[in-house]
C-alpha positions in Angstrom: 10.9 24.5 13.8 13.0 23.1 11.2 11.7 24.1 7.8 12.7 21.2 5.2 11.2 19.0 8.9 8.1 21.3 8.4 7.9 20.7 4.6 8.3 17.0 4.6 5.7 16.8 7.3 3.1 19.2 5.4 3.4 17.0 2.2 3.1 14.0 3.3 0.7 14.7 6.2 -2.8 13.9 4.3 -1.2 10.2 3.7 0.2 10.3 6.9 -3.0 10.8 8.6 -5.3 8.6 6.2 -3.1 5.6 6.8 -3.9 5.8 10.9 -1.4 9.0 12.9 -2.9 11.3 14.4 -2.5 14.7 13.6 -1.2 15.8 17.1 1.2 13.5 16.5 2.4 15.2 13.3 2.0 18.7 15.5 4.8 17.1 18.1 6.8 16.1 15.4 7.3 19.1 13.7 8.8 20.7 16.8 10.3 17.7 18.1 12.2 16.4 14.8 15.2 19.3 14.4 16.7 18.3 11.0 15.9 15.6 8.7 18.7 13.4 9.8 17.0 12.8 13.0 13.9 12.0 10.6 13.3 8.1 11.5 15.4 8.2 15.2 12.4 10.9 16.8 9.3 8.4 14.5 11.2 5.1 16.3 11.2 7.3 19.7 7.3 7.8 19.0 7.0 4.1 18.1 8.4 3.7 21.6 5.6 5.4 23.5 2.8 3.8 21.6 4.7 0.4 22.1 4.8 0.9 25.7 1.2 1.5 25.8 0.5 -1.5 24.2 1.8 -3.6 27.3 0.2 -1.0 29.8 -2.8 -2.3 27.6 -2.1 -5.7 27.4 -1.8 -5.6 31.3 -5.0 -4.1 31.6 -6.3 -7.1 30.1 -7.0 -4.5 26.9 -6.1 -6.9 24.3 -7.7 -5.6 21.1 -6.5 -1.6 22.7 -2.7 -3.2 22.8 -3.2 -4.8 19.2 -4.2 -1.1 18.1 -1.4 0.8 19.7 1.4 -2.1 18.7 -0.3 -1.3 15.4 0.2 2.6 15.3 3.8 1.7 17.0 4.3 -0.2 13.4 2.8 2.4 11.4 5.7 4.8 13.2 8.3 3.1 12.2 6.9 3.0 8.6 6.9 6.5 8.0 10.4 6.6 9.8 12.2 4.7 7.0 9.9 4.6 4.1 9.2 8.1 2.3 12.2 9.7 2.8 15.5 9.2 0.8 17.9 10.7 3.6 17.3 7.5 5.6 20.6 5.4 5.6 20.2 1.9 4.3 21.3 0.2 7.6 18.5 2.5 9.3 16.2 1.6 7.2 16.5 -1.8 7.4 16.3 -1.8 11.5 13.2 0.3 11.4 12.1 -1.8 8.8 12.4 -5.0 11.1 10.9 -3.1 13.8 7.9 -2.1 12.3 7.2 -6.7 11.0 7.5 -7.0 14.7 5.7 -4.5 16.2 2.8 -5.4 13.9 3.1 -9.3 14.3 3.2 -9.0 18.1 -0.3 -7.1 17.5 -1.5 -9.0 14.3 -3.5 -11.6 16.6 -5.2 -9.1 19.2 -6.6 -7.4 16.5 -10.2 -8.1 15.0 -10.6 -9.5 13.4 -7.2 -10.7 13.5 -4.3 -10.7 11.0 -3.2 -14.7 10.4 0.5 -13.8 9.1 1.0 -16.6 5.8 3.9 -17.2 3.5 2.7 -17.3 -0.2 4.7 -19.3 -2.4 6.1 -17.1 -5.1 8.8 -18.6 -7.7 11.7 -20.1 -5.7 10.6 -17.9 -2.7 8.0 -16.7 0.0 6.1 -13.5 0.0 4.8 -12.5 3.6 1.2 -11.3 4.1 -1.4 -11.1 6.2 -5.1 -12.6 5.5 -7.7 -11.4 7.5 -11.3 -13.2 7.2 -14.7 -11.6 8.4 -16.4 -13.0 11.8 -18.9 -15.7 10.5 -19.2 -18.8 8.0 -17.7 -18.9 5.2 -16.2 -19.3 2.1 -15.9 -15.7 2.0 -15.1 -13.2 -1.3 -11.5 -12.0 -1.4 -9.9 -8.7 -2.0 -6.3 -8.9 -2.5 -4.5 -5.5 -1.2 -1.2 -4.4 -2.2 0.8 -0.6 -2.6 3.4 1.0 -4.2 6.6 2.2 -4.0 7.0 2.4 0.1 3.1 1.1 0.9 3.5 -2.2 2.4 1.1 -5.2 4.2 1.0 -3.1 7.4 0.1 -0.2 6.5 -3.1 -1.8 4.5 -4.7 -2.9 7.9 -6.8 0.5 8.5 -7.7 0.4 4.4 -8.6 -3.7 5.1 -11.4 -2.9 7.7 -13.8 -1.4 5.5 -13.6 -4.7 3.5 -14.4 -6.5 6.7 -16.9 -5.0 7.6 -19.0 -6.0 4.2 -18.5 -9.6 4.7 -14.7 -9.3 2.6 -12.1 -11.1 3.1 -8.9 -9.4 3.0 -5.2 -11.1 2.1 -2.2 -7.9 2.1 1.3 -8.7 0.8 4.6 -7.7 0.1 5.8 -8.1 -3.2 9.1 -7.8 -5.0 11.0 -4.1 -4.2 8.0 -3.8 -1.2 8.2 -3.7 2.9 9.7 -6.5 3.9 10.7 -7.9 0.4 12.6 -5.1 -0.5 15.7 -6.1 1.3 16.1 -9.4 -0.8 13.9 -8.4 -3.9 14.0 -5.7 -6.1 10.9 -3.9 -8.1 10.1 -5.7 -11.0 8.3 -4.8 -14.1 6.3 -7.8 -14.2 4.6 -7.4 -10.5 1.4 -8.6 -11.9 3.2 -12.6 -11.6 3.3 -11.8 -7.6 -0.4 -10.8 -7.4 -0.9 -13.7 -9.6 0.6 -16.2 -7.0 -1.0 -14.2 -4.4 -5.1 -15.0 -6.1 -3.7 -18.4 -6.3 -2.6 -18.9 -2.6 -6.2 -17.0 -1.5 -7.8 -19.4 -3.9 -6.7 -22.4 -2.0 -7.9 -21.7 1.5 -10.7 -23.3 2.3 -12.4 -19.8 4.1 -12.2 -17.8 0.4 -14.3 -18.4 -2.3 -11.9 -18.9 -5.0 -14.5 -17.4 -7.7 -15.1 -14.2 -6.0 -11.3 -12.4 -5.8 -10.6 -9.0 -6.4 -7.1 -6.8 -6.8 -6.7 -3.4 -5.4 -3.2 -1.7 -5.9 -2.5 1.6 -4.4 -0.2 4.3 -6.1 2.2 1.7 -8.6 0.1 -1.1 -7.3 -2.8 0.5 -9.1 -1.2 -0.3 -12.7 -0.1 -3.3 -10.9 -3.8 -4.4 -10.7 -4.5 -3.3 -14.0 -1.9 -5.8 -15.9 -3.0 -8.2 -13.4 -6.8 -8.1 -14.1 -5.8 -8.2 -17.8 -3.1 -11.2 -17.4 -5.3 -13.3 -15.1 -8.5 -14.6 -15.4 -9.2 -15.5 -12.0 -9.5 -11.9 -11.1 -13.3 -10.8 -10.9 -12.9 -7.1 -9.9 -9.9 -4.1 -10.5 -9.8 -1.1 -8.5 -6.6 1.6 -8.7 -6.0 3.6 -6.2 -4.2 6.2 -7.8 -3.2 5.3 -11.4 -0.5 5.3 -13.0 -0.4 4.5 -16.8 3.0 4.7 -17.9 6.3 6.4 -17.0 7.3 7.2 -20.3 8.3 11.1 -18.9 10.4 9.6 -15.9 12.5 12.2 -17.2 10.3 14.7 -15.4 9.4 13.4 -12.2 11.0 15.4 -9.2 14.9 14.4 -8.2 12.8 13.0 -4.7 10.3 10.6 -6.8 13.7 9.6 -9.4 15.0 8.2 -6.2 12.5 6.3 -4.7 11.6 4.6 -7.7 14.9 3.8 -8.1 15.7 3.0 -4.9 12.4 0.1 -5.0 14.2 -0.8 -8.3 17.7 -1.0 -6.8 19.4 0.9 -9.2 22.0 4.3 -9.2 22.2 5.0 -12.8 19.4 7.6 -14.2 20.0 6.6 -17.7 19.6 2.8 -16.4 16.4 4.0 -14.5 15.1 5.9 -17.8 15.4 2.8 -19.6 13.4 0.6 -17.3 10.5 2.6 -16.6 10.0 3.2 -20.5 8.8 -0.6 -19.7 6.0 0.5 -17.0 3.0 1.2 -19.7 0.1 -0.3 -19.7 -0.7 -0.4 -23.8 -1.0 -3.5 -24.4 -2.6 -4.8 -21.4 -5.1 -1.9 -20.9 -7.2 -3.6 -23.9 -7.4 -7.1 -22.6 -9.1 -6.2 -19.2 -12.9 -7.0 -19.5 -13.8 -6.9 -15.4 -15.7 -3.9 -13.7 -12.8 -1.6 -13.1 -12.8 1.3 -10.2 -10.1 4.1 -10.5 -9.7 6.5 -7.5 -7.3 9.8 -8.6 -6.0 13.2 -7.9 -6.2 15.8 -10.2 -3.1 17.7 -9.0 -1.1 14.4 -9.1 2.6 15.4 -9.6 3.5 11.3 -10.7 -0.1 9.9 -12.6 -0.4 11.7 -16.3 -3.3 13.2 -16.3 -4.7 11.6 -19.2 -4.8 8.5 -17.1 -7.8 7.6 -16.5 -8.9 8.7 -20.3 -6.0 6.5 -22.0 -7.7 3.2 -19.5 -11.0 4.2 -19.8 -10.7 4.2 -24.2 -8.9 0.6 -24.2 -10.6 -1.4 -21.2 -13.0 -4.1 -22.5 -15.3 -3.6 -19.8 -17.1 -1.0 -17.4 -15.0 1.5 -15.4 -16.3 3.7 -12.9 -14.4 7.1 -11.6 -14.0 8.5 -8.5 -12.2 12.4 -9.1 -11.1 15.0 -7.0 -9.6 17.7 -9.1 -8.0 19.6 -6.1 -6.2 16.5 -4.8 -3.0 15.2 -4.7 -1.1 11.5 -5.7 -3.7 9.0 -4.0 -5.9 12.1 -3.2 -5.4 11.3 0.3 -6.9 14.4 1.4 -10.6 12.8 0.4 -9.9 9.1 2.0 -13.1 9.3 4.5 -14.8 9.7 1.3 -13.6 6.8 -1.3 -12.3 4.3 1.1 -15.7 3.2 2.2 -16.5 3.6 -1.7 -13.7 0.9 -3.0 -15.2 -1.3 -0.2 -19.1 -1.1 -1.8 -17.6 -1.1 -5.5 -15.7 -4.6 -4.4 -18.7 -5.8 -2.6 -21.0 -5.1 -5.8 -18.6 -6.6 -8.2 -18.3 -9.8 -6.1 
């Protein structure tokens, strides 16, 4: 067993596991992945398998079993090229691609399904998926989106619990994101993206366009912050993982340095410290007056731990807490217990 294989496994594995892989799977990996150049090549093989068990499925006449399994193929080939900086661009991008198709082939054997839409963004398109509960609507709306390598395909196992209160769901990527991210770097002002996002949910005829919600996970959480306090439309905010500001970018680890510069497109660390001096959220933290939800770790190595403190003192409005002191970013470890959670605060707020 490769130890810096072992290592990247172990700290990622709560995540990992949360977001829909079985731990066997992470068990097989550990022996079968021998150094971390192999990294996304032995995740794509494993893609592979669960792929070809999607067509035995589909065979079968085991549609929504194939639209699971093309969906854990996907979810393969995420954690292939996403969290890991020794992945090659050209690598990336391929198992990138692989992941939009593996997902799209399953998006409409799902259910409910995944309808795949094009939201209209500046002089662009942003892909997403919208995903509406089984009955009559219009329908409230919660509007999904991560962070730094979180991206619309991922979201569907978090989307569910939505569903299953009578929420409509609508994922996206946005600029420096999933599929995005080849043709559109992060940006400071993400909150415009989400804001073109509650406009596009607002339109169809299925989603009530008074009850919409944000949730951002990781960056997205202070992403849905500056979004509840820049739009108005926005009746609900929950972070999943906050981050205020990155004012001490300066003492992030060399890995997290890279990957938000990597989302941002840029080489230069002195360029880098620079731009995230402009991810705070004084400013905008004071103009949000909607019921607010934050979800955190309290061994976060990226959030400051004053937070949830700074947001709570200069929100307008109510905001409840969900802490675990012994978790991690995203506190992963404790998803069984706050994704259901997010899905009643949304439902109670809209």
């Amino acid at each position: 067993m490769d130890i810096a294989v072992a290592n990247a496994i172990d700290a990622n594995a709560m995540r990992i596991v949360s977001d829909g892989i079985p731990c066997r799977d992470l068990d097989f990996l550990k022996r079968d992945i021998t150094n971390l150049q192999d990294w996304c090549a032995r995740w794509i093989v494993l893609s592979e398998e669960y792929e070809a068990q999607a067509y035995d499925a589909l065979d079968k006449g085991g549609n929504l079993t194939a639209g699971e399994r093309f969906w854990r193929a996907a979810l393969c080939c995420h954690f292939g090229q996403g969290i890991l900086m020794e992945i090659g661009a050209e690598e990336k991008l391929q198992a990138d691609q692989r992941k939009q198709q593996l997902f799209a082939r399953g998006a409409s054997l799902l259910q409910p399904q995944c309808e795949s839409v094009a939201i209209p963004f500046e002089n662009s398109l942003l892909p997403g998926y919208l995903r509406l509960p089984i009955g009559l609507g219009p329908f409230p709306c919660m509007i999904l989106f991560g962070g730094l390598d979180t991206t619309k395909e991922d979201a569907f196992e978090l989307s569910s619990y939505f569903l299953a209160r009578n929420i409509a769901t609508l994922t996206f990527d946005g600029p420096g994101q999933g599929e995005v991210f080849h043709r559109m770097k992060m940006r400071l002002d993400y909150e415009k993206a989400v804001s073109a996002t509650v406009t596009f949910a607002g339109a169809q005829t299925a989603i009530d366009p008074n009850r919409i919600g944000v949730l951002g996970r990781s960056t997205g959480g202070h992403w849905a912050c500056k979004a509840a306090a820049t739009d108005p439309r926005i009746k609900v905010a929950i972070a999943w993982g906050l981050i205020y500001h990155l004012r001490d970018f300066d003492q992030l680890s060399t890995s997290l340095q890279q990957r938000f510069m990597r989302a941002a497109s840029m080489t230069s660390l002195i360029e880098a410290r620079a731009f995230f001096k402009g991810f705070d959220l004084d400013g905008f933290a004071e103009r949000i007056d909607v019921p607010l939800l934050v979800v955190q770790g309290g061994q976060d190595p990226i959030a400051p731990r004053d937070s949830i403190t700074r947001l709570g003192e200069r929100a307008q409005s109510s905001m409840d807490v969900i802490f675990y002191e012994h978790s991690g970013h995203c506190a992963h470890d404790r998803a069984h217990l706050f994704k259901p959670a997010m899905a009643d605060f949304a439902k109670s707020h809209l």
